[in-house]
Steps between C-alpha positions, in 0.01 A plus 500: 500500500530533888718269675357398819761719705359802305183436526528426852669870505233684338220296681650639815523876347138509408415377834629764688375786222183334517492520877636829446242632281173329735650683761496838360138451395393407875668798580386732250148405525481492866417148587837570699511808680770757485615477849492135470769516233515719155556389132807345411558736222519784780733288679710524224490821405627589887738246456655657262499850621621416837820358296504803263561699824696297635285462779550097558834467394654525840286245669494276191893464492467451910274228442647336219843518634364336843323212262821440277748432817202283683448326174879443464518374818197244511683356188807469571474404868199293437681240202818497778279380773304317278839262387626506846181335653470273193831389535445456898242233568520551885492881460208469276282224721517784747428822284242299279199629770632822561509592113138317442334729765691798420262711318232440783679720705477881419865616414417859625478446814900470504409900358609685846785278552665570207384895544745424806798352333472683173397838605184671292703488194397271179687168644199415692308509226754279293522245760112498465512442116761206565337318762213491282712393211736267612312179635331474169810510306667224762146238467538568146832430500487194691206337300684580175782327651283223600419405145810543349592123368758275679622366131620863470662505817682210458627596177667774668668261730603320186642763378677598842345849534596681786197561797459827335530443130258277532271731662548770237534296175216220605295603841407834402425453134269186534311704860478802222085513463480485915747757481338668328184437666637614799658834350137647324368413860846726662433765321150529567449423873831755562295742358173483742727502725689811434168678415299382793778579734543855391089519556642436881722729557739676217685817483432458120359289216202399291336314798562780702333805250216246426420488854519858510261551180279256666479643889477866275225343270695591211324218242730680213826459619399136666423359199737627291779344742317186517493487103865590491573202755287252296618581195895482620399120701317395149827596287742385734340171492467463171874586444566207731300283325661575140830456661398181615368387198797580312743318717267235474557524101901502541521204699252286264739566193 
């Protein structure tokens, strides 16, 4: 029999086949037009010939290379910033409204500044990713921090840890679900916003040659770049989540 982690699995698999498979009979039967968007099998099947060619691969690695340094960065920046205003009650009294309101401003309109300071290369675009990232790693951070208990704490006192030992043997263990919390959010948010910035303005990239499909009204190679973006967000995150869960595992033993 199913465990409830496999089950939970598979319930999620035949959701998105099942979606899947409604959509393609929308599609095929024309309660949603062509130019409105084509079956998913279609999108496949252009999916994988653009990669056959080879077609993609150029913008794909730009992309992907842009969302790996942005999602680096939110990380590790965000968990450092994160501890430091933790640790920093006076520091954090003053951040505390900044961070809470953050996401109510729109992060690309810092888009031409960075243009200016980066040049119309893919460190805009990086920046992007990470400013999008990082402030949900840091709130993540801090609540995990938040509820870590001060019994554990104290043992570490007891047991005359060093400032940092402590952090790294009791801190980061016990704030390990926020953590991780704030790291499945990291990776996502970094990449909308590599994607959306390379909508903007790009010299390459997915965003960029699905804009150009789209302005062209090229549904085929849309679609199949949008299915190749979905697909690589959906297994990323569920490689982060299996991770999780088998830290999780380690530290229960």
């Amino acid at each position: 029999m199913l465990n409830r982690r496999h089950l939970a699995f598979w319930l999620r698999i035949a959701f998105l086949f099942g979606a899947a498979g409604a959509l393609e009979i929308l599609c095929r039967t024309g309660s949603i037009p062509r130019l409105t968007m084509i079956p998913p099998s279609e999108m496949a099947v252009h999916l994988a010939a653009g990669l056959w060619s080879g077609a993609y691969l150029g913008d794909i690695g730009f992309t992907f290379a842009n969302i790996g340094a942005a999602i680096l960065i939110s990380i590790v920046l965000g968990a450092a910033l994160g501890l430091a205003v933790h640790a920093l009650p006076r520091l954090r009294r003053l951040v505390d409204p900044m961070l809470a309101s953050y996401y109510s401003v729109p992060t690309f309109v810092f888009y031409p500044l960075l243009i200016v300071l980066f040049g119309l290369t893919r460190w805009p675009l990086v920046a992007i990713g990470a400013m999008f990232g990082v402030v949900a790693m840091i709130l993540n951070t801090i609540n995990g921090l938040d509820r870590i208990p001060r019994a554990l704490v104290k043992s570490g006192r007891v047991l005359r840890l060093s400032r940092w030992e402590t952090v790294w043997r009791i801190k980061l263990p016990a704030a390990a679900p926020s953590l991780f919390t704030g790291v499945k959010l990291a990776v996502t948010y970094s990449v909308i916003g590599v994607i959306a910035g390379e909508f903007i303005l790009s010299i390459a990239g997915l965003g960029r040659r699905i804009k150009l499909a789209y302005d062209n009204l090229d549904n085929q190679g849309m679609y199949a770049l949008l299915l190749f973006v979905l697909t690589a967000t959906v297994l990323v995150y569920f490689l982060v989540h299996g991770w999780e869960r088998r830290i999780h595992r380690r530290w229960r033993q």
